[in-house]
N, C-alpha and C positions, 0 to 999 in steps of 0.2 A: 494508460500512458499519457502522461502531460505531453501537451503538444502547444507550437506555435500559432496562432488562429488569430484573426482579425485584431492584431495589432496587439495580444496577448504575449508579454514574455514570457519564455517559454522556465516553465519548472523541472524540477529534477526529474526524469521519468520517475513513474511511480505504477509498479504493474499492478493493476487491479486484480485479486484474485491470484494473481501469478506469484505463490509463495512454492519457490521450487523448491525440490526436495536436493539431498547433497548428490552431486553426482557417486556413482555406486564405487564402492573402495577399489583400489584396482585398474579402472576400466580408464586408461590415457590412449585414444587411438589418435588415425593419421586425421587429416582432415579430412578428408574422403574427397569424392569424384563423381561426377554427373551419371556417368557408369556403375559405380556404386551405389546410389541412388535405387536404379531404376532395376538392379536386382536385388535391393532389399523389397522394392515395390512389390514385385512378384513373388518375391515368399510373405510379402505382407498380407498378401488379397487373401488367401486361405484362412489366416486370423480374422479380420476383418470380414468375410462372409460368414466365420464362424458366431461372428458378435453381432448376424443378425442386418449387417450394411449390404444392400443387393447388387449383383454381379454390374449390371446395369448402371447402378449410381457409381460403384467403386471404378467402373472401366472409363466412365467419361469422367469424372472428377480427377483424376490424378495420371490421365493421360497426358503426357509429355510434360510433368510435373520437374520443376529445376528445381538443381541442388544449388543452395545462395550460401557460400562461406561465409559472406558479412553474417548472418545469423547463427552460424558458427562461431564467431569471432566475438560478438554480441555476446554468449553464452557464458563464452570462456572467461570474459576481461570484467565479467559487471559488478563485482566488487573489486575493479582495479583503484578505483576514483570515487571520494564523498564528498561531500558539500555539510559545513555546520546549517544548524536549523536554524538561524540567521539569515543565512546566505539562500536555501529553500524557503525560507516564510516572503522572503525579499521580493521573492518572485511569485509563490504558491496563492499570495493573499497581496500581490499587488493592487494598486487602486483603478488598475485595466481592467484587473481580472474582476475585481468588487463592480467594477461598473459597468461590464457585459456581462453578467450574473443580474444584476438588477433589471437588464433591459432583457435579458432571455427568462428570468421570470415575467415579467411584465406586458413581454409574448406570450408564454403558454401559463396564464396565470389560474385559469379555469382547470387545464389539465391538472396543471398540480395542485388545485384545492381537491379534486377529485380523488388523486391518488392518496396527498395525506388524510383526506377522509376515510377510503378504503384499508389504508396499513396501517395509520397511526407512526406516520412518518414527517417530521415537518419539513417543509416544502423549500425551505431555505438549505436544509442539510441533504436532502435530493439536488437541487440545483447545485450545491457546494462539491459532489462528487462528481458530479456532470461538467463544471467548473474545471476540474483540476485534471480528469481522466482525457476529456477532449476538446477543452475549451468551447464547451459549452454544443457542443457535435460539431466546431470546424475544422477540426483536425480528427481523424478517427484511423487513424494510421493507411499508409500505402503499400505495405506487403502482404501477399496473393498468404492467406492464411493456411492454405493447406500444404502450400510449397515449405513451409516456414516449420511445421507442426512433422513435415515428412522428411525433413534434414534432419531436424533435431532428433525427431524418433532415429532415425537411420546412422547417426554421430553417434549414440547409442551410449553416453556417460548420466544420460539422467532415459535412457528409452522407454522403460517400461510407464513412468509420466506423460512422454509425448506420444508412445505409441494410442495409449488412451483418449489423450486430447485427439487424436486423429480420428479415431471412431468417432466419437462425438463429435467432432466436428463434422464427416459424412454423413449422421444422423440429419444436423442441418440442411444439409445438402440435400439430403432423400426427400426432406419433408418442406420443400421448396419455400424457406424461409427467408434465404436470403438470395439475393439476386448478383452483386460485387462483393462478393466477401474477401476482405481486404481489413489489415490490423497488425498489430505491432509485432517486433520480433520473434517473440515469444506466444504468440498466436491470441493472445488477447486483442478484443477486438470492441466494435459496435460504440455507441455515443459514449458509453460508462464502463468499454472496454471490461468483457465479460470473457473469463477462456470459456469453450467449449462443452466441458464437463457443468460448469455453473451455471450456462446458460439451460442445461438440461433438466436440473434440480431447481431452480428457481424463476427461467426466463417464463412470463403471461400475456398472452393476449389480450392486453388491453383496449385497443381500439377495433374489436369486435372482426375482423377480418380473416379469421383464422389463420394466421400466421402468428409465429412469436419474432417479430420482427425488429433485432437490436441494431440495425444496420441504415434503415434507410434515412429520408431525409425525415419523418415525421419521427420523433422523439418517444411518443405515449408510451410504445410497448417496454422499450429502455430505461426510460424513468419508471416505469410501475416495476419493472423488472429489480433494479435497485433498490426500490422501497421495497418490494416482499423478501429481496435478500436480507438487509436491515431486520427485517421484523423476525426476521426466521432466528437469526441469533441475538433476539433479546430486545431489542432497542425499545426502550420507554419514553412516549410520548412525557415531556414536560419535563423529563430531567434533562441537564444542560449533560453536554460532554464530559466539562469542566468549568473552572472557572478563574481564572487569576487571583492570585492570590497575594499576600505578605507575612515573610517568616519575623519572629522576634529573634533581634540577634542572640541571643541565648539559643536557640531551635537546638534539638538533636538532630542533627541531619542522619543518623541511622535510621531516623524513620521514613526516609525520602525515597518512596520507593512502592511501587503495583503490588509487594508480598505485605504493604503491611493495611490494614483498611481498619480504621475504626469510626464511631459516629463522630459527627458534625461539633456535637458537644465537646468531646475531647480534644478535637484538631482546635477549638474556641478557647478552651478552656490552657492549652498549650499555648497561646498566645496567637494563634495562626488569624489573622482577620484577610479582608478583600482589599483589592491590592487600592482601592480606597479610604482604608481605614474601615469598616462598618462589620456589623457582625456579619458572622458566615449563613446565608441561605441552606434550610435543613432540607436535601434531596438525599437523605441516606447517607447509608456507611460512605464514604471513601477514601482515597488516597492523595497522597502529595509527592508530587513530581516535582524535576530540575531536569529538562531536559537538555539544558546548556549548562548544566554545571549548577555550583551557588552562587555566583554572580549575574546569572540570566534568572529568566523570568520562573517563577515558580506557580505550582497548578494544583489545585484540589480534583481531583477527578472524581467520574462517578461510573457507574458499568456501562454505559454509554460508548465511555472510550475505548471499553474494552471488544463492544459491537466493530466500533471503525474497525480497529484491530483486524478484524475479520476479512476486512478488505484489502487492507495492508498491515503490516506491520510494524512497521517503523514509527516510531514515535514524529517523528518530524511529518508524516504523513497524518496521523491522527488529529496531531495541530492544528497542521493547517487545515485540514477539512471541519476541524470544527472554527475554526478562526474566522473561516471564511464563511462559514454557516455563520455565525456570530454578527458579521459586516452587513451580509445579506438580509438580516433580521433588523435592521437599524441599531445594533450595539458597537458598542467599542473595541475595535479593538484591540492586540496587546499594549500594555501599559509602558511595562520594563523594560528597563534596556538591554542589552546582549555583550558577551565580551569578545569584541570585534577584535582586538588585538591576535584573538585567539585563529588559529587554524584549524583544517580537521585534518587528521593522521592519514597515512598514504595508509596503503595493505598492507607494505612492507613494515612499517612503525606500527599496523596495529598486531601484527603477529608479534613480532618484539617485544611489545608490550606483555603481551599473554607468556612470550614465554622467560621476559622478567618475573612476571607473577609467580609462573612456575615454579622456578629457580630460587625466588625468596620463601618460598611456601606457602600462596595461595594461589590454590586451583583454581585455574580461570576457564575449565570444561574442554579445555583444546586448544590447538592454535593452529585455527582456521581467518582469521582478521574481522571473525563476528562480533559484536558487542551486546553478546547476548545476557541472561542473567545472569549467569552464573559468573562471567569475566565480569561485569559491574559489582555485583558484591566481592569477589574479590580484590577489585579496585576500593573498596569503602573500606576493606577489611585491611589493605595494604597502607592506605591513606589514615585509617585511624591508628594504626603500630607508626607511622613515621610524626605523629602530631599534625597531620593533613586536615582539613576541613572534609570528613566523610561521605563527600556528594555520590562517589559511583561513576564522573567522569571522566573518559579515557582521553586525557588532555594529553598535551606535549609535557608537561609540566610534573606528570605522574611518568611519564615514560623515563624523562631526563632522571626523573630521582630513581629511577628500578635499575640505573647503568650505573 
């Protein structure tokens, strides 16, 4: 979760790890009740000893456990509201956040040569997660995580997710690694905000104390925890994220796009150079991105990006985490400008959207207000039959022409 911190403006949350799945078809209940609650608790415990969590941890941990509608509420609305990746980079890679990154490097600058020695993770793109997740650990969220993990489970439109997250969460618990466990809505938590399940498959004992401790005030275990996550899915020391780029007005922007990858030489040979003019640096196959369209800035990416990915999703998340890895590293950086004129679609417009798309004959995968791939390509596909520039962005501007 991006948080407010020592004079750090605050970015768009961004859940670490917290890629929720769709609430289950069907399932719309009331909002429930504190009473509600705490007889789901009791038919809980039977599962939850059966997963192995002892009568002992489960009966003190979630005694007198409150039901918080705000994390109901939370649940419900979180794609009510966007922000353009303008308007998140503004804040995600502001020159607050570049310079308590510098200075919290510059603190634990030992630790993190240590740990990029160990994973093969560089130490700017660990501090850059840490940067954005909790301002660097001054903000690490203030709701009681098991209270949070046992609503949601108990709301029951995504429970069998949260039922899970609660076990592993009790796991923590049992194996006294954290002491205030406290964290975001969604029960992500600790300095680089980890849910529970991830902190089990990838959280280490870095600073030798037997604990895997993502929580307290020492960082080690949290930062190595995020590098072994990083390395688990892929991440290659030396290759950048991406890297800015400049299209030749000519470009086919159908190739604009994570399904299409081909080498360095070709993206050259198409006229693609750095958004300084100069050949393209050869890190592999990759891709060419617009994640504001083709008036914003454009990116050659490499599987790198596709590691952040992993963390989150969202393209304006990857960015910035690499943006600001980039800042941290003494680079530049974005170049390009943005088209600030522009807005970002409410829910209500980006479902509209999708089911213009419908309705002219490109399937846009659903109409849920996602802007996932399948609605971007048939934004390109809708964009190239009207004479559009075939970026794949769900502008107003593509809305207004599908009415």
């Amino acid at each position: 979760m991006l948080a407010l911190g020592m004079g750090v403006v605050p970015a768009l949350p961004a859940q670490a790890q917290t890629i929720l799945p769709d609430p289950v078809a069907g399932v719309e209940v009331e909002m429930g009740s504190q009473a509600g609650l705490e007889a789901w608790v009791t038919a809980f415990r039977t599962r939850a000893l059966a997963a192995g969590v002892s009568a002992a941890t489960f009966d003190a941990a979630l005694r007198g456990v409150e039901f918080n509608p705000k994390v109901v509420e939370r649940d419900r609305n979180q794609n009510e509201f966007s922000k353009t990746i303008w308007d998140y980079l503004d804040t995600a890679v502001s020159d607050d956040r570049v310079a308590l990154g510098l200075k919290a490097i510059d603190r634990n600058q030992a630790l993190l040569e240590r740990i990029e020695a160990e994973f093969g993770v560089e130490k700017e793109v660990v501090a850059a997660v840490w940067g954005l997740e909790s301002a660097y650990g001054t903000y690490r969220g203030d709701l009681p995580v098991l209270g949070s993990l046992a609503t949601l489970a108990y709301e029951g439109r995504r429970g069998a997710f949260f039922e899970a997250e609660l076990i592993s969460a009790l796991r923590i618990v049992e194996g006294g690694h954290v002491e205030r466990f406290s964290g975001s809505w969604a029960g992500a938590s600790g300095h680089t905000q980890f849910m529970p399940s991830s902190w089990e498959k990838f959280a280490v004992d870095f600073d030798g104390d037997g604990k895997r401790n993502l929580w307290g005030d020492d960082p080690a275990d949290a930062l190595a925890s995020t590098a072994n996550y990083l390395r688990h899915w892929g991440w290659t020391k030396g290759q950048p994220w991406g890297l800015e780029v400049k299209l030749p007005a000519e470009f086919d922007h159908e190739q604009t796009t994570e399904r299409v990858v081909k080498p360095v030489g070709d993206w050259q040979a198409m006229g693609v150079r750095t958004v300084g003019g100069e050949d393209l640096p050869d890190h592999g196959p990759g891709s060419i991105l617009l994640p504001g369209g083709h008036r914003g800035a454009a990116f050659l990416i490499w599987p790198n990006f596709q590691v952040i990915e992993k963390y989150n999703t969202a393209d304006a998340y990857v960015v910035a985490i690499g943006s600001l890895s980039d800042r941290l590293a003494g680079r530049a950086g974005i170049q390009s400008g943005w088209p600030r004129e522009f807005r970002a679609l409410t829910l209500e417009e980006r479902r509209a959207l999708q089911e213009g798309l419908g309705r002219a004959g490109f399937d846009p995968g659903g109409v849920d207000g996602r802007m996932g791939p399948k609605t971007v390509a048939a934004v390109k596909a809708f964009q190239k039959a009207r004479g559009m520039v075939p970026d794949g962005y769900p502008s107003l501007e593509v809305l207004e022409a599908l009415r």
